[in-house]
C-alpha positions in Angstrom: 0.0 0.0 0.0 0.7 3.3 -0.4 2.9 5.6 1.9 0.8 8.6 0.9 -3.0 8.0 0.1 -5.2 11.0 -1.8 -8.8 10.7 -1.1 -11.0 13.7 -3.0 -14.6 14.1 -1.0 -16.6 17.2 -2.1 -14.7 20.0 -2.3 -11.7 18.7 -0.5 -9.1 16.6 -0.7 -7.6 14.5 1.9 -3.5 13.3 2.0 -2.6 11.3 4.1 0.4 9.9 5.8 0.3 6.2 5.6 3.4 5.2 7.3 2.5 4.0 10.7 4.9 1.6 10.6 7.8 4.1 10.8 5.3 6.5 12.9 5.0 8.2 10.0 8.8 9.4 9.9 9.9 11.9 7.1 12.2 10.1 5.0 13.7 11.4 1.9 11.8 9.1 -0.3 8.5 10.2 2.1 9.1 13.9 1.6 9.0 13.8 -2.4 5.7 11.7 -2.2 4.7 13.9 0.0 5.5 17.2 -2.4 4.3 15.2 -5.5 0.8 15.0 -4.0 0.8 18.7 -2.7 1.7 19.9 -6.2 -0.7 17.0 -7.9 -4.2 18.4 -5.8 -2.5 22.0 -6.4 -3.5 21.1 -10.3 -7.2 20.1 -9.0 -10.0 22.2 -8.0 -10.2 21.3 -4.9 -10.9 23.9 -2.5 -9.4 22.7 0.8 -6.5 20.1 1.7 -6.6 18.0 4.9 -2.8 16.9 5.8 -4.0 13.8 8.0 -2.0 10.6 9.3 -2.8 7.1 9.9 -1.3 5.4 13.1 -0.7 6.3 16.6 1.7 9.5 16.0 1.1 11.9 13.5 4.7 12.5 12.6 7.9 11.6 14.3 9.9 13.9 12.0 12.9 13.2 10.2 13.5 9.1 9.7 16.9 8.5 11.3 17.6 5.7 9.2 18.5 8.4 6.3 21.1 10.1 8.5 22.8 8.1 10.8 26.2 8.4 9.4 25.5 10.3 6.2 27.6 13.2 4.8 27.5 16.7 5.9 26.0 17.0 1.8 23.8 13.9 1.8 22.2 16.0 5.0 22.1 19.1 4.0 20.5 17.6 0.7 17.8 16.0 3.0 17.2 19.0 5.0 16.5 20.8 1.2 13.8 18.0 0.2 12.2 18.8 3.6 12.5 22.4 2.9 10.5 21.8 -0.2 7.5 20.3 0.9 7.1 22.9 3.4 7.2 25.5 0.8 4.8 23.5 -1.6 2.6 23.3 1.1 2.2 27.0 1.6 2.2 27.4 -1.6 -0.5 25.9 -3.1 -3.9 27.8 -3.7 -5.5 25.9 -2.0 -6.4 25.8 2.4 -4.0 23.3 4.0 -5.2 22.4 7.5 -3.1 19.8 9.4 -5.8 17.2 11.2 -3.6 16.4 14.1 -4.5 12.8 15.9 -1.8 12.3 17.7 2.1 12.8 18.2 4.1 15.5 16.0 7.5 15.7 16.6 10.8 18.0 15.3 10.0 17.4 11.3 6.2 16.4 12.2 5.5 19.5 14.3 7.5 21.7 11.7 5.0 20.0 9.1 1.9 20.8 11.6 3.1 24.7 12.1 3.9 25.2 8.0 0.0 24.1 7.3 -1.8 27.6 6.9 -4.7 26.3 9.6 -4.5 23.0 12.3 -6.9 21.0 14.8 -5.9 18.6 17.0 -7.3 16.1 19.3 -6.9 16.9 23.5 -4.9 14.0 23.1 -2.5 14.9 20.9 1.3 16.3 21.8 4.1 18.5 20.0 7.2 18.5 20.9 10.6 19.6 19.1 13.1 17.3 21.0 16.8 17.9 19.7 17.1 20.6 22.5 17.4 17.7 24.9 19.7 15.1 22.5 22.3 15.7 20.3 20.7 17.3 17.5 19.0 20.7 18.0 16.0 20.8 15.7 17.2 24.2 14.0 14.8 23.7 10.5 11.9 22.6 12.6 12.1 25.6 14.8 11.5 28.4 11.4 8.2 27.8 11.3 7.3 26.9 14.9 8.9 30.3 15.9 7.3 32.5 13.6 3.3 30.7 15.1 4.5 30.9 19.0 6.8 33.7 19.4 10.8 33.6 20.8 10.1 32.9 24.3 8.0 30.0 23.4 9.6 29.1 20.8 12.6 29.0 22.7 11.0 27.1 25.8 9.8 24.1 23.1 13.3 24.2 21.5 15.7 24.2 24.4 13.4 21.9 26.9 12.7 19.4 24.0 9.5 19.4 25.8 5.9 17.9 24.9 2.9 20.1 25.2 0.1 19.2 25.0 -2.9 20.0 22.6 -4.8 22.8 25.0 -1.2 24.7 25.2 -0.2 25.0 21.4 -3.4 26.5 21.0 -2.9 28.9 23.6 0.2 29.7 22.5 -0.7 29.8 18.9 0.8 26.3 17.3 -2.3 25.6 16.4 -6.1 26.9 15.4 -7.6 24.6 18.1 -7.6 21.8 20.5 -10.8 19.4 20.5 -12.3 16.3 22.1 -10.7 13.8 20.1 -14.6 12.2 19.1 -15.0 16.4 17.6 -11.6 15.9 15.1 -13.0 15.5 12.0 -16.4 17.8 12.5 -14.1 20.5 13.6 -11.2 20.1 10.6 -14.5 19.8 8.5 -15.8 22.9 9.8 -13.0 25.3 10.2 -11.9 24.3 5.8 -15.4 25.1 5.1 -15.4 28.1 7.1 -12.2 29.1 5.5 -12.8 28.7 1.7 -15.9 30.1 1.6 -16.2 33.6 -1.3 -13.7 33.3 -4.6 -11.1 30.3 -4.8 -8.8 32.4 -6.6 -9.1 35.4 -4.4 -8.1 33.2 -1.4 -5.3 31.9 -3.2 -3.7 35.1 -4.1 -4.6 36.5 -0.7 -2.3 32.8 1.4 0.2 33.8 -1.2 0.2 37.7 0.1 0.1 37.0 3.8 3.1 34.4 3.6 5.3 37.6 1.7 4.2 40.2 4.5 3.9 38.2 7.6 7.6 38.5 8.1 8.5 42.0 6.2 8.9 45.3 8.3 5.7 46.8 9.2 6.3 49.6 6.0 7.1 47.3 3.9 4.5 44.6 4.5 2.1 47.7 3.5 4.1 48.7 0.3 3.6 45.1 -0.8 -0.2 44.7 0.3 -0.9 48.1 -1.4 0.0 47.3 -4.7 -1.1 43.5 -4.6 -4.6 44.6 -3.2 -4.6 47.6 -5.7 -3.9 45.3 -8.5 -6.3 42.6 -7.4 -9.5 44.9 -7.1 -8.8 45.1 -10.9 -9.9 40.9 -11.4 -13.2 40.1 -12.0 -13.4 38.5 -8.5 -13.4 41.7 -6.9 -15.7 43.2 -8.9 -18.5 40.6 -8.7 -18.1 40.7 -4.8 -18.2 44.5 -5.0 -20.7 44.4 -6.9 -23.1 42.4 -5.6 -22.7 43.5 -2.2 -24.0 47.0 -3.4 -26.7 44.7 -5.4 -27.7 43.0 -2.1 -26.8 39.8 -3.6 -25.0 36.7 -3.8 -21.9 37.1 -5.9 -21.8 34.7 -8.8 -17.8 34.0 -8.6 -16.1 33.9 -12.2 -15.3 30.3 -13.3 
């Protein structure tokens, strides 16, 4: 069977991580599936993606058994392939929200904080260990810093910690923390609540907010200037202009 299994229901589209075996462990040969089916629903029309995982832990990050005793390039290599999935991930039109079950570890809770939205059951953990072995989870912590702030950020990476799934909410890891019977109706209902209005409008608009979140104040509003400017131009933002003065329901452009 297949490490990574795409299931289209609706309007969305499910991938999931279909490793339990390895506890879902980020090889290289994982991480390019993984991408290929990121940039395979990207193609689709789907209008939400569900990053979910079979097993009892979500992710345990990056699969030892590629690095034990591998080159300072063969690494660095990996660490690139990783890189990439994170960066299709955000940058597919489409709504990415991680359903978390369980477990997500260094490379598995980098993969959770990347998604643009995540739910997780009370049961589930995070945890970005290498700040309590012998290898300090440095490309985990870019995008885990950037949803819980330094101090946190620096709590999770130098304690190696778990917390649990009340406390990366609080602190911003992810969207929210439900009883585990609520995953799915929650995931369900946060992607609807998030894709509603134009699909093309809400791609362009993840694309802007990942190029201003982390710009100086001036010139996050330089760049959303002109890219809002420009995209009250599409027919998108007419038809929702439009039929809001109407007193309508905008009929979005195929």
């Amino acid at each position: 069977m297949s490490d990574v299994l795409i299931e289209r229901d609706g309007a969305f589209t499910t991938i999931t991580m279909n490793r339990p075996r390895r506890r879902n462990a980020l090889s290289r040969a994982f991480l390019e599936d993984l991408t290929r089916a990121f940039a395979e629903v990207a193609e689709t029309d789907a209008r939400g993606v569900i990053l979910a995982a079979e097993g009892p832990v979500f992710s345990a990050g990056h699969d030892f058994a590629d690095l034990a005793g591998a080159s300072h390039a063969d690494v660095r290599d990996l660490l690139q392939t990783c890189t990439d999935l994170m960066r299709t991930v955000q940058s597919v039109p489409q709504v990415v929200i991680a359903r978390v079950h369980a477990l997500a570890t260094a490379a598995g809770c980098q993969l959770v904080a990347t998604c643009d939205l995540a739910v997780a059951a009370e049961s589930a953990a995070f945890a970005a260990p290498g700040g309590r072995g012998g290898w300090f989870c440095h490309t985990p912590m870019v995008p885990i810093a950037r949803n819980v702030g330094r101090k946190r950020a620096m709590e999770l990476a130098l304690t190696g910690d778990r917390i649990d799934a009340r406390t990366a909410a609080e602190w911003g890891l992810i969207n929210y923390a439900v009883p585990d019977a609520d995953l799915d109706k929650a995931v369900h209902d946060l992607l609807t609540r998030a894709t509603q209005g134009s699909p093309r409008s809400k791609a362009l608009g993840k694309q802007a907010m990942y190029a201003q979140l982390d710009r100086p104040e001036q010139d996050a509003y330089t760049y959303a200037i002109e890219v809002m400017a420009a995209a009250s131009q599409t027919p998108e933002a007419q038809e929702g202009m439009t039929a809001f003065l109407e007193k309508r329901h905008p009929d979005w452009p195929a």
